[in-house]
Every structure is written in structure tokens, then in C-alpha cells.
N, C-alpha and C positions, 0 to 999 in steps of 0.2 A: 217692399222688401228689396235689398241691395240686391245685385247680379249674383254678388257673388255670396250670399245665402242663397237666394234661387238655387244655384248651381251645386251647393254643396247638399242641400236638400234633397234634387234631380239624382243626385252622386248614390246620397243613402236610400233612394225608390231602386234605381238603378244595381247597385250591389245587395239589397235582396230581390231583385228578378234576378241575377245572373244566380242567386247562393238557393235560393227556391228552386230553378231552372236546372241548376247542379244536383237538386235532391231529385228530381224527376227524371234525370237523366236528356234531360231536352235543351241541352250545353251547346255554344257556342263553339263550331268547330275547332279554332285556334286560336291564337293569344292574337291577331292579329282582327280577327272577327269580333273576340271582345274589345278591341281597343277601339275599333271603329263602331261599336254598340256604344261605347261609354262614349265617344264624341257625338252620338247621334243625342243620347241623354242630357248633356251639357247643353245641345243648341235646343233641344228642346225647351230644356228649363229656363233659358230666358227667351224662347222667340214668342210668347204673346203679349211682350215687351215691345214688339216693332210697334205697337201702337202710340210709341210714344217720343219723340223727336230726341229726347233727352238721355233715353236707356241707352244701353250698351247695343242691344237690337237694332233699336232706330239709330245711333249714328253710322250704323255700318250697312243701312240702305236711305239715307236722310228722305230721296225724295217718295219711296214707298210709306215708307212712317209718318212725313207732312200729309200722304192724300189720307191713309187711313185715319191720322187724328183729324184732322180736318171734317172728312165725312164722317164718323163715328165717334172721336170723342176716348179718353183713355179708358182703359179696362171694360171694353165696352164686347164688342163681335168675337176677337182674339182671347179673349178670355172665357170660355166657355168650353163646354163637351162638343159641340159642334161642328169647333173649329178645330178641335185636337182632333177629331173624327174625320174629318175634311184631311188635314193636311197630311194626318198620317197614312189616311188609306190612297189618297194621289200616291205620296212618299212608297205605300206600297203598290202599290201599281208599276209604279218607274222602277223601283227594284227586284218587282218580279220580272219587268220583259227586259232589265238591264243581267238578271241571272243576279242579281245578287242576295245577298241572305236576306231572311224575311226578319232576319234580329235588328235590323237598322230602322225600317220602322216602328217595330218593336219599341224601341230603345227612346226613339223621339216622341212617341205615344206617351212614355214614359215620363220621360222628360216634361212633356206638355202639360201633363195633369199632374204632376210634382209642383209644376208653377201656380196650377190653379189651386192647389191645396193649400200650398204657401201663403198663397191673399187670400186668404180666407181665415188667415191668421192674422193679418196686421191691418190695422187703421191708419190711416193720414193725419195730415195735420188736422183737419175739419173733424177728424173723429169718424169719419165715413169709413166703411170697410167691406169687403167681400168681392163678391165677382157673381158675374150674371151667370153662373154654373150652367145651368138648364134652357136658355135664351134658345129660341125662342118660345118653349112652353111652359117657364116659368120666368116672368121677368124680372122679378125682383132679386136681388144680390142677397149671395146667401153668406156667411160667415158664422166663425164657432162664436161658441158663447165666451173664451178667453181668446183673448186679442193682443197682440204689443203693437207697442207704435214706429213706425217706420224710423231706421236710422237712428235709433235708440238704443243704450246700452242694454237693454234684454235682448235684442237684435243679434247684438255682437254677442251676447253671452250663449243666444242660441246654435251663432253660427259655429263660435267653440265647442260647446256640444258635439255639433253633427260632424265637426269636425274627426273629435275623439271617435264617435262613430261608427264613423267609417273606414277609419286606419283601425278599429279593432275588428269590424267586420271583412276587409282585407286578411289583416292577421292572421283571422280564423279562415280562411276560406284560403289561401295560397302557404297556411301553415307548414303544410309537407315540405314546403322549399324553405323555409326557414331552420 
């Protein structure tokens, strides 16, 4: 999947935690809280992408992307509950003793398993698809039973969708200012 479905995808996980979080009253102090939730969601939705030299991830740490593909191989360790468990509860560790909201790990949490839901929807050239969801106690890649294929116009057709989406769940959700 392109970065930037990932990210729109991340966007629509994302804008219903904040719209579900609004109904329980367990809201995002300020506009400034959520906008730093909605950047933690974005970097989440493409970082188990760093596994791979080529993504948007990996060009923007080249030499951490070359050792992780190198030892591991794409959509392999980073792509899992494991890993979103790992990096988000470090992530919250560092912003509990940094005082910061616990919504930013939150948000990457978010973000993380947005990406993995997303491969789990598309195949590769080779027809291969999924992600090792449960690695290490279940090894095999799991994906839905419908699938697109990468960088294909149902791709793009989806990424419009989640497009529409989410400027309507925006809409509805920041309404009163409109």
C-alpha cells in the first residue's frame, strides 16, 4: 500500500478514536494535543514501513531500514502486534516521564495497527499478501479474504474513499464551527 493510503487510512482509525474519545468524554485536552495525536497517527501509519529502503520510512532513516531489511527481510518483525506493542509502550514510557499526554502514544498505537490492517488488505506483484500479525505465536501472514493489489487503481479508488471519509467525519465532528 502507497504511504499515502497508509496515512489516510491511520487518519480514518485516528478520527474515530478522537470522535469515540469525544463520546466518552476522555477528549484531548486542546486543539494543539490533538494535532500532535493526529501527527503521532500519521507516523505511525507508515513507520513498519522503515523495513524497507524504498518507503517513505526508510528513506528518512536509510541506514536503520538497510540493517532491519537486511536482517529481517520486508513486512517481516515491524509488521506485527509486537512491534506496535514494543514501540508504542517505549513511546509511552518516554511520555510519561517527559509529562506529556498519554494521547501521543495513543495515537501511534493507532497509527501502527492502522498500517497493519491495511496489508492485510493488498497483495504484491507475486500475489503474496498479509503480515505476520501475531509473530511470534502465530507465524504465518494473516490477510482478509478480499485483497487489491498494490498501486492499482482500486488503490486509488480506496484512497478516495477514505478520503471522503474523513473530511466527512471531520464535518461531523468540528460541525459546531461550521
Amino acid at each position: 500500500m502507497k504511504a499515502k493510503t497508509h496515512q489516510l487510512f491511520g487518519g480514518t482509525f485516528g478520527l474515530v478514536a478522537i470522535f469515540l474519545s469525544n463520546i466518552s468524554e476522555l477528549t484531548p485536552k486542546n486543539v494543539i494535543e490533538s494535532l500532535i495525536f493526529f501527527a503521532c497517527v500519521l507516523i505511525g501509519s507508515i513507520l513498519p514501513d522503515i523495513d524497507h529502503y524504498k518507503s517513505k520510512a526508510g528513506r528518512s532513516v536509510p541506514v536503520i531500514s538497510h540493517v532491519i531489511y537486511f536482517l529481517f527481510g520486508h513486512k517481516t518483525i515491524t509488521h506485527t502486534l509486537l512491534f506496535a506493542l514494543i514501540v508504542s509502550g517505549l513511546f509511552g514510557i518516554f511520555s510519561f516521564v517527559m509529562d506529556w499526554s498519554l494521547y501521543y502514544p495513543l495515537g501511534l498505537f493507532i497509527g501502527l495497527i492502522s498500517h497493519l490492517i491495511g496489508d492485510m488488505f493488498v497483495v504484491g506483484n507475486k500475489r503474496h499478501g498479509g503480515v505476520p500479525f501475531l509473530y511470534p505465536l502465530y507465524k504465518r501472514k494473516i490477510k482478509f479474504p478480499i485483497t487489491i493489489k498494490i498501486e492499482s487503481i482500486t488503490e486509488s479508488i480506496l484512497g478516495l474513499c477514505l478520503l471522503l471519509i474523513n473530511v466527512s467525519i471531520v464535518f461531523l465532528f468540528f460541525k459546531k464551527y461550521f
